[in-house]
MDTraj code that builds the backbone (N, CA, C; nanometers):
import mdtraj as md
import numpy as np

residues = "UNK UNK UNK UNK UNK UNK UNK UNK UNK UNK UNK UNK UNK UNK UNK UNK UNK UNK UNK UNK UNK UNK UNK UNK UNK UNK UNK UNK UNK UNK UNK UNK UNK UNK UNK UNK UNK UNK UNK UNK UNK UNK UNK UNK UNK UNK UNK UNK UNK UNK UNK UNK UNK UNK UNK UNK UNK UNK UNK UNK UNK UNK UNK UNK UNK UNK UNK UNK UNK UNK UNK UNK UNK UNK UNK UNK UNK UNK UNK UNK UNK UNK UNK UNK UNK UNK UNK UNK UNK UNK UNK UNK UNK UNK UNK UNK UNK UNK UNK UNK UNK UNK".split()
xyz = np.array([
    [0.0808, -0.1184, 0.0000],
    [0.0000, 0.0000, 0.0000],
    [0.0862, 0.1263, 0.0000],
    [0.2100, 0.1007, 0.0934],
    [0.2672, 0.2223, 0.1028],
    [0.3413, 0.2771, -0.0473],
    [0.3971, 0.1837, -0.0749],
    [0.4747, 0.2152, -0.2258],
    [0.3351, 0.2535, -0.3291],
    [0.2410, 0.1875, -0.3353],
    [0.1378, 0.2454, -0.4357],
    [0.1031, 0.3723, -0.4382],
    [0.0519, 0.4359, -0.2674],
    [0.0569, 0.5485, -0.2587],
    [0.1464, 0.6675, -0.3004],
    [0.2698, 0.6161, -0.2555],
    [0.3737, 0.6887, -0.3005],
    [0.3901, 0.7334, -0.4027],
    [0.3699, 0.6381, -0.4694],
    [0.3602, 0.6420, -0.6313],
    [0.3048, 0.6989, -0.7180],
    [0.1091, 0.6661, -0.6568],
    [0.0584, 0.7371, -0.7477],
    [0.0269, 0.8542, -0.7230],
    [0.0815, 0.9708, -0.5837],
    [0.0809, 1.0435, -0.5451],
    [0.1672, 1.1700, -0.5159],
    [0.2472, 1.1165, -0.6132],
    [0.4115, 1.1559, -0.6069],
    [0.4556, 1.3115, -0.5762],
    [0.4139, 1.3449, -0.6906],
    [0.3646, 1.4650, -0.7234],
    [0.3283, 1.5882, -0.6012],
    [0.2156, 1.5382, -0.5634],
    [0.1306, 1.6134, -0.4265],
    [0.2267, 1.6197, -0.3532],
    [0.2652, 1.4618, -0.2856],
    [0.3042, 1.4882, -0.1694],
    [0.4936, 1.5498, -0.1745],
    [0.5460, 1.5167, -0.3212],
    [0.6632, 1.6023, -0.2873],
    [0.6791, 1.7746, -0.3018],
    [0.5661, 1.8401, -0.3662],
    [0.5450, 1.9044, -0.3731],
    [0.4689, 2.0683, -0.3621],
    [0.3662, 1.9603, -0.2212],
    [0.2785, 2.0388, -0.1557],
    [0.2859, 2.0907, -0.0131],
    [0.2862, 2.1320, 0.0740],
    [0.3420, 2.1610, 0.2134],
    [0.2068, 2.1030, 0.3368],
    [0.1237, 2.0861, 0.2557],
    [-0.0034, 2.1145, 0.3673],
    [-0.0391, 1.9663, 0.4156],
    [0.0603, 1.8892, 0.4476],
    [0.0520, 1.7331, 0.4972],
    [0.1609, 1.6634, 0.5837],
    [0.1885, 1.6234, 0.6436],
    [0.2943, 1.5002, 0.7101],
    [0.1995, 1.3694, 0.6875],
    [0.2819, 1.2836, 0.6667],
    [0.2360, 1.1648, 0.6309],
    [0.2711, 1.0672, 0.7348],
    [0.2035, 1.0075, 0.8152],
    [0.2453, 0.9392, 0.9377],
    [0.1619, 0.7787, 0.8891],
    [0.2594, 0.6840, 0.9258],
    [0.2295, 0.5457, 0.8532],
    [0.2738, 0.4548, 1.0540],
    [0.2070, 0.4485, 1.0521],
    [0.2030, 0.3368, 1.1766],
    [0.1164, 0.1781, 1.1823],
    [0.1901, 0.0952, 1.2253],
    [0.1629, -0.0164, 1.2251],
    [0.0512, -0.0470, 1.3531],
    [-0.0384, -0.1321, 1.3253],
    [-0.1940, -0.1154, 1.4267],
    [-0.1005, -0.2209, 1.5161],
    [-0.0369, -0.3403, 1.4753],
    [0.0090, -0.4028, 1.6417],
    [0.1205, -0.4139, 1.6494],
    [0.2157, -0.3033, 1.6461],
    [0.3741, -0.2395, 1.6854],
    [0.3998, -0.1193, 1.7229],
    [0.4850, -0.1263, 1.7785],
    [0.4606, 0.0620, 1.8046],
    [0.5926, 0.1323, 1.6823],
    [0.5589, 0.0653, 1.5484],
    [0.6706, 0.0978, 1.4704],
    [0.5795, 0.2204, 1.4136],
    [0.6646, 0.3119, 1.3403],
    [0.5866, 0.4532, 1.2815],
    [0.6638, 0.5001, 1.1716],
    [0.6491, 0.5558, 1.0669],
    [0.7375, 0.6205, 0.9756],
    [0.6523, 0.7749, 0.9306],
    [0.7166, 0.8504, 0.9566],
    [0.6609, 0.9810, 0.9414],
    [0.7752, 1.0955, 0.8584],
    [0.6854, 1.0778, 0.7446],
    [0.7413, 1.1856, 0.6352],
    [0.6572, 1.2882, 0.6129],
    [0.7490, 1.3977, 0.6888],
    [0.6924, 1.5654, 0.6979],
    [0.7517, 1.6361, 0.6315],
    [0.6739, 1.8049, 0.6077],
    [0.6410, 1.8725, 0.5299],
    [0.7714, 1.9397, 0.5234],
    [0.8376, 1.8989, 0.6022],
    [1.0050, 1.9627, 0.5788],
    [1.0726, 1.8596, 0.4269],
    [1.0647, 1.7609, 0.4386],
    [1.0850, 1.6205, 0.3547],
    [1.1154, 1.5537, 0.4498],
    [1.1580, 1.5295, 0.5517],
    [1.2427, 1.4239, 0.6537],
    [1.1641, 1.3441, 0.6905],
    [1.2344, 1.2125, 0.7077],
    [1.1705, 1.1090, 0.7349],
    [1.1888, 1.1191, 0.8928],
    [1.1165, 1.0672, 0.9764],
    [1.1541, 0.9879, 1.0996],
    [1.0928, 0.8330, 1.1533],
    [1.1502, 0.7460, 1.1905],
    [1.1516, 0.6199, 1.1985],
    [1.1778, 0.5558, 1.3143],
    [1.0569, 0.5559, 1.3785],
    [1.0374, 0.4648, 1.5211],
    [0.9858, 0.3210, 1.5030],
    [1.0533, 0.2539, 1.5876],
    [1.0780, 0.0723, 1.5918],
    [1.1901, 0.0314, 1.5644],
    [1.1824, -0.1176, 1.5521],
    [1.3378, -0.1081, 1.5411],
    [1.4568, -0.1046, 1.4003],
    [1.5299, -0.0109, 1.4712],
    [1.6377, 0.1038, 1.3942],
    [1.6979, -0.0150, 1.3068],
    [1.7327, -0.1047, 1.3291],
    [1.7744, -0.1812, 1.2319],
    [1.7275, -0.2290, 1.0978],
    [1.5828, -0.2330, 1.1286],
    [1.4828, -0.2971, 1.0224],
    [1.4991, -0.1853, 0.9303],
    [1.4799, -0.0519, 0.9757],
    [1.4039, 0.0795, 0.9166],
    [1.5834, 0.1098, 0.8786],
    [1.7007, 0.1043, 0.9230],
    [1.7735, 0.1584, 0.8633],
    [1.8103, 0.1130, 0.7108],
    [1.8129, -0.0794, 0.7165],
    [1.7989, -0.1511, 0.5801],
    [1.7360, -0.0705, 0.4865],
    [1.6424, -0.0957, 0.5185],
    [1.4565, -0.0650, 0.4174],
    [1.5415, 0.1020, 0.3600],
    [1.5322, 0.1667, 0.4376],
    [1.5789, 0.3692, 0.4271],
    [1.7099, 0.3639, 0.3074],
    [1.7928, 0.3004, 0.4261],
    [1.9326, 0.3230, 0.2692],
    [1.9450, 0.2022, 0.1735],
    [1.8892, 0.0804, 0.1837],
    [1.7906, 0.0474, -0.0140],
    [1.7597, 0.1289, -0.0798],
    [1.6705, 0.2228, -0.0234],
    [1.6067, 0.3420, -0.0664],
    [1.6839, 0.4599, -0.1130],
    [1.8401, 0.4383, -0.1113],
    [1.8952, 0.5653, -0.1400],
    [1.9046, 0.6924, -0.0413],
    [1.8146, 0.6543, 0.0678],
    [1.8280, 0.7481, 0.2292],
    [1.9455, 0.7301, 0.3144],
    [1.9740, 0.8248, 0.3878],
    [2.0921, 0.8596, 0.4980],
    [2.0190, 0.8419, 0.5897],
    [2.0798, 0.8425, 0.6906],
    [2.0683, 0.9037, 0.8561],
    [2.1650, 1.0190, 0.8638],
    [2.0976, 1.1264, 0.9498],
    [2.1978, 1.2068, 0.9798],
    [2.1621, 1.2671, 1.1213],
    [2.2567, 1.2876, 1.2016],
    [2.2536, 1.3036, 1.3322],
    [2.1511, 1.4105, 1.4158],
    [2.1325, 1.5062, 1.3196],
    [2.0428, 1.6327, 1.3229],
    [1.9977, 1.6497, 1.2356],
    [1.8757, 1.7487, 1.2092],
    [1.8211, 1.8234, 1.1023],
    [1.7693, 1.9536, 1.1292],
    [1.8593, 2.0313, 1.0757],
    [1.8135, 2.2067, 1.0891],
    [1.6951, 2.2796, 0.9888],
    [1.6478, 2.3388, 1.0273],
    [1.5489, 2.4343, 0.8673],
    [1.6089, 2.5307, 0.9275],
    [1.6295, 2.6459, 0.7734],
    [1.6151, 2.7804, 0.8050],
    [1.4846, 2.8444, 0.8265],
    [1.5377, 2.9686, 0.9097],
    [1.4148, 2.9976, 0.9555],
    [1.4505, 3.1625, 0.9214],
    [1.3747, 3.2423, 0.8659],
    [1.1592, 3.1960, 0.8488],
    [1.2225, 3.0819, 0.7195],
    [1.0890, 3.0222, 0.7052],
    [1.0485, 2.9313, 0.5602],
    [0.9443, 2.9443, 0.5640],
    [0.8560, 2.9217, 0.4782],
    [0.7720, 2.8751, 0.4432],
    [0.7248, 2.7883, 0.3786],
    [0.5686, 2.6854, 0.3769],
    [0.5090, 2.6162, 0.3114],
    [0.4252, 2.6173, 0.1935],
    [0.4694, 2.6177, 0.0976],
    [0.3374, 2.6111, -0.0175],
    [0.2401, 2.5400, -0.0398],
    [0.1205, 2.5670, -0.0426],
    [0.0055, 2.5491, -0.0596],
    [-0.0416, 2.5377, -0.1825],
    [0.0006, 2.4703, -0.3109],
    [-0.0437, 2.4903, -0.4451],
    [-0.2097, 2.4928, -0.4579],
    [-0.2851, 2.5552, -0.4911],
    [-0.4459, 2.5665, -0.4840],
    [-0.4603, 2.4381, -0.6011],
    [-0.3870, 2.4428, -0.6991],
    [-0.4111, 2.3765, -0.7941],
    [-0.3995, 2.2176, -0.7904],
    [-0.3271, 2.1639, -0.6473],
    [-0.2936, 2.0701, -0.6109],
    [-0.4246, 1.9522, -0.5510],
    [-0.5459, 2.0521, -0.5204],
    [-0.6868, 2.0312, -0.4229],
    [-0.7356, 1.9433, -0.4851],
    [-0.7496, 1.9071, -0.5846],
    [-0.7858, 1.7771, -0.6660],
    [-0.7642, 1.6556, -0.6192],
    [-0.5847, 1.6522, -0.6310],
    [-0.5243, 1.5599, -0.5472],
    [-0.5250, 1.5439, -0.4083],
    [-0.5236, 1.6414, -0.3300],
    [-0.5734, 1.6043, -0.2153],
    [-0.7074, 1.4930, -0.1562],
    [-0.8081, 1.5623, -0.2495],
    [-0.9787, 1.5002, -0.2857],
    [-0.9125, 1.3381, -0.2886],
    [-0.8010, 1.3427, -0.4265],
    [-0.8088, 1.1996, -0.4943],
    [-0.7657, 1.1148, -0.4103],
    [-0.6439, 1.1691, -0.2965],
    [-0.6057, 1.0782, -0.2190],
    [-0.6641, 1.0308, -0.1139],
    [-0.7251, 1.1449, -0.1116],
    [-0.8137, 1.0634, 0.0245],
    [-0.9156, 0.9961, -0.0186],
    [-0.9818, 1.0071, -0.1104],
    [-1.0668, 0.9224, -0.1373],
    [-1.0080, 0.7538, -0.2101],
    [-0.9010, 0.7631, -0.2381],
    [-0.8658, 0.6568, -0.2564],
    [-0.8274, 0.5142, -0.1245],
    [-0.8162, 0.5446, -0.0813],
    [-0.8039, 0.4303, 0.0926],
    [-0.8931, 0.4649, 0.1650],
    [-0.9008, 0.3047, 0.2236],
    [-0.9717, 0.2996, 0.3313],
    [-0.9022, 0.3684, 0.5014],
    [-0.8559, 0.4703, 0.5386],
    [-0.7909, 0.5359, 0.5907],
    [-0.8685, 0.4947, 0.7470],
    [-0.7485, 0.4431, 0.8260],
    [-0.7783, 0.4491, 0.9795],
    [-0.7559, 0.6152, 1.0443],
    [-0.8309, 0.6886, 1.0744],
    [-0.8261, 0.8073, 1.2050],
    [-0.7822, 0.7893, 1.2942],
    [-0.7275, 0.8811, 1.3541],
    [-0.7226, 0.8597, 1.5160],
    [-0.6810, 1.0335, 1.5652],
    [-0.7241, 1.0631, 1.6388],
    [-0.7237, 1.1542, 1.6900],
    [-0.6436, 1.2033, 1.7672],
    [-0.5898, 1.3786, 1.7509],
    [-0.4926, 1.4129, 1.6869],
    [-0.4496, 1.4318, 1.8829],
    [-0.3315, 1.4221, 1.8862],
    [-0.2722, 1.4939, 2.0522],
    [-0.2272, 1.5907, 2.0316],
    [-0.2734, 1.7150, 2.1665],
    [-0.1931, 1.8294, 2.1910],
    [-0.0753, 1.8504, 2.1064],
    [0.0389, 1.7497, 2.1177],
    [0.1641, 1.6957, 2.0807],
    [0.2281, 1.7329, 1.9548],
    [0.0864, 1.6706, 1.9042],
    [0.0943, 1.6372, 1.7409],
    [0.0531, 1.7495, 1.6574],
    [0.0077, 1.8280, 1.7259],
    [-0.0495, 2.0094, 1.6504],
    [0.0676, 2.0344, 1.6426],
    [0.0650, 2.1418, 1.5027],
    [0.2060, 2.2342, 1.5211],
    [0.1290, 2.4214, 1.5367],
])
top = md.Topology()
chain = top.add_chain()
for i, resn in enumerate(residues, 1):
    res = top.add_residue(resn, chain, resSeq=i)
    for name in ("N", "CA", "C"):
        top.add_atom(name, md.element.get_by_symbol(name[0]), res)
traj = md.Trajectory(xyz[None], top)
């Protein structure tokens, strides 16, 4: 599922600001969360996720800075795709923590 998405969504999500993509497993507490900065982060275990990441042509790197100010783009023209993706999966919710607001 995850690679399909990726795939057929490519576009949006490398290109749009108005999402983090958080992929968690329902009985692990493993998580992969690719945010609107691009960075991945990867909870469970570091071994599995480091394989899988640099297959992928990904690093680890010890830190990650943004400059600041930045900003996010919002392409209007992008809203289609937004529509398409969500309507494409059967998408589990869960509700959002204090935490997890930015």
């Amino acid at each position: 599922m995850i690679r399909s998405l990726s795939r057929d969504f490519q576009p949006f999500l490398e290109s749009d600001g108005r999402h983090n993509v958080w992929i968690a497993s329902e009985s692990d507490s493993e998580q992969l969360i690719y945010d609107r900065h691009n960075v991945i982060y990867a909870y469970g275990p570091a071994s599995q996720w480091h394989l899988i990441l640099s297959q992928a042509g990904l690093s680890e790197v010890a830190s990650v800075t943004f400059p600041s100010p930045h900003s996010h783009h919002f392409h209007q023209s992008l809203n289609g795709e937004q529509q398409r993706m969500i309507a494409s999966r059967d998408w589990h919710h869960t509700t959002l923590r204090a935490s997890d607001e930015e």
